[in-house]
C-alpha positions in Angstrom: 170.9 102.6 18.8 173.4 100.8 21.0 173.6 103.8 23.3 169.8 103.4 23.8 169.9 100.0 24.2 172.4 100.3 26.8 170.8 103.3 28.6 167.6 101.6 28.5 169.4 98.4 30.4 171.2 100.6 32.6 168.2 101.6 33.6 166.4 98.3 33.9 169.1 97.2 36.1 169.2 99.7 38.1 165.6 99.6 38.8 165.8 96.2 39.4 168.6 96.7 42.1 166.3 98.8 44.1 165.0 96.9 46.9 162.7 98.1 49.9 164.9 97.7 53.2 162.9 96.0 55.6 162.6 94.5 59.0 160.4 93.5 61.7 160.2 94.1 65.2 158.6 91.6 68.0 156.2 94.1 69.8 155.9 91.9 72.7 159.5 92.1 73.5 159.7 96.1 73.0 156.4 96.8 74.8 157.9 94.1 77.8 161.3 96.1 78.1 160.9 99.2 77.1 161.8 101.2 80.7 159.2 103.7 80.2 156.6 100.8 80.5 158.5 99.3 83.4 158.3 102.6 85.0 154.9 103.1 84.4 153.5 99.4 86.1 156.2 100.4 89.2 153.7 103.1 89.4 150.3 101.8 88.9 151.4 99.0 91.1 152.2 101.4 94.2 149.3 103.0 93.4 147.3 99.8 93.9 148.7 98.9 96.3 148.0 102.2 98.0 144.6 101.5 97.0 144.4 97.7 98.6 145.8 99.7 101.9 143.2 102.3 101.6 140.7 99.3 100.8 141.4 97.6 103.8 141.5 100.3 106.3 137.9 101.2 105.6 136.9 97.5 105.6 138.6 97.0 108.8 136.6 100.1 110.1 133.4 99.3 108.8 134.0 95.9 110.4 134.6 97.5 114.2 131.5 99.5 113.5 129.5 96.4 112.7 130.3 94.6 115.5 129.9 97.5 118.1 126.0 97.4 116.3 125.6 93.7 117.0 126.8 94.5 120.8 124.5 97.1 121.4 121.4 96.0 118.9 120.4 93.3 121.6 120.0 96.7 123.8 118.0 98.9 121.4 114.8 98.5 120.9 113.2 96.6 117.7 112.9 100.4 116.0 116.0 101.8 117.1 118.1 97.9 116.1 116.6 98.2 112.6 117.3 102.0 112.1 121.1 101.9 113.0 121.0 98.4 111.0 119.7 100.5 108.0 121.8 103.4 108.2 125.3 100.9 108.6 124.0 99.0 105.7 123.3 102.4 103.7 126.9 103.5 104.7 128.5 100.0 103.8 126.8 100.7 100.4 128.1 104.0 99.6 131.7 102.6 100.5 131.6 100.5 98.1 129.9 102.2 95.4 132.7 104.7 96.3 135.9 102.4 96.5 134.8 100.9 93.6 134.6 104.2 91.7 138.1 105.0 92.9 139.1 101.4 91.8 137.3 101.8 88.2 138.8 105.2 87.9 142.3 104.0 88.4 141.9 101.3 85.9 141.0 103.9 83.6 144.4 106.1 84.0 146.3 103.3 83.8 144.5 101.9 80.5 144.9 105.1 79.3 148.4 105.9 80.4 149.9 102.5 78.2 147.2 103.2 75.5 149.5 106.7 75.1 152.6 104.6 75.8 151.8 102.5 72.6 151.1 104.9 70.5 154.1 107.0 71.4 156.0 103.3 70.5 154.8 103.2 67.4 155.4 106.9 66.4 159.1 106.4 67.6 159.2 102.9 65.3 157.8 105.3 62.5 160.9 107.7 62.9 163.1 105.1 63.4 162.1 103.7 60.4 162.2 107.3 58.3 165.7 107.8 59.5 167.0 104.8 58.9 165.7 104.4 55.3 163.4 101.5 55.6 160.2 101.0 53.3 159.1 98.8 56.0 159.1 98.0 59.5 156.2 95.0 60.3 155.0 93.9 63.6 155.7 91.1 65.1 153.2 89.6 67.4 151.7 86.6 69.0 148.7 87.4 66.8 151.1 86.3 63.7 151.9 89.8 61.4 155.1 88.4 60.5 155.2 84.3 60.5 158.7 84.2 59.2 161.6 86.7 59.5 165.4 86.3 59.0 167.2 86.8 62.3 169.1 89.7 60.6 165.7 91.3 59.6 165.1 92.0 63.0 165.6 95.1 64.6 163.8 94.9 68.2 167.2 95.1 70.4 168.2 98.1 68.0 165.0 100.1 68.5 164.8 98.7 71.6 168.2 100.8 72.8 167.4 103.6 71.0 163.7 104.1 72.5 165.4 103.2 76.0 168.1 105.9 75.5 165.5 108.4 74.5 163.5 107.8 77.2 166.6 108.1 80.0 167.7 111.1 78.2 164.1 113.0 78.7 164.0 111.8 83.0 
């Protein structure tokens, strides 16, 4: 009987022993330095600004057409003013429709492009977690998952590194 008794709070106390290893992690910190995410608004933000350039350029040439109409409108005659004045106004309307489409369209990729970029965070969070034996890893965010964490319960810079190295190892 004592054997049982023993085995039986043997048992108990090692159950009891168990704990889940967990931590947090601030996802605004590892979303705002993760290089990969750095890399990626160094991008977009070329690319808008190859876009403003672009934007510009046909502003400024639409412009120069304008005013060469008002110059020679006073010339025309009533039908000919109004039918160049209709065609530059149906031509400032499809440049806009169409830089706005490019515009739109490049919002899209890049909504797109960090949408994947978060999702590929949180798969490597997942696996960090699996290989590191945690039961959990929780979110922290301005939108308040984790109100309270021990300083030694977070593991941002860690993951932080590791994602980091991972990505410089796959450029």
């Amino acid at each position: 009987m004592k054997k049982i008794s023993l085995l039986v709070f043997a048992a108990i106390t090692a159950i009891s022993c168990e704990q889940d290893k967990i931590a947090y992690v601030d996802n605004t910190k590892l979303i705002k330095e993760y290089q990969e995410k750095i890399d990626l608004e160094n991008e977009y933000k070329i690319k808008y600004e190859n876009f403003q350039k672009k934007y510009d350029s046909v502003s400024s040439e639409f412009q120069k057409e304008a005013q060469a109409f008002e110059s020679s409108a006073k010339s025309l005659g009533q039908a000919k003013a109004q039918e160049q004045y209709n065609a530059l106004m149906q031509k400032r309307q499809q440049m806009a429709q169409s830089l706005q489409q490019q515009e739109q369209m490049l919002q899209q990729e890049s909504s797109q492009e960090v949408d994947s970029l978060v999702k590929k965070v949180r798969g490597f969070i997942k696996d960090y977690g699996k290989n590191n034996g945690y039961t959990f890893i929780l979110a922290e965010n301005e939108g308040g998952n984790v109100f309270y964490g021990e300083d030694s319960k977070d593991i941002t810079d860690e993951v932080l590194t590791e994602l980091n190295n991972t990505y410089k190892a796959k450029k």
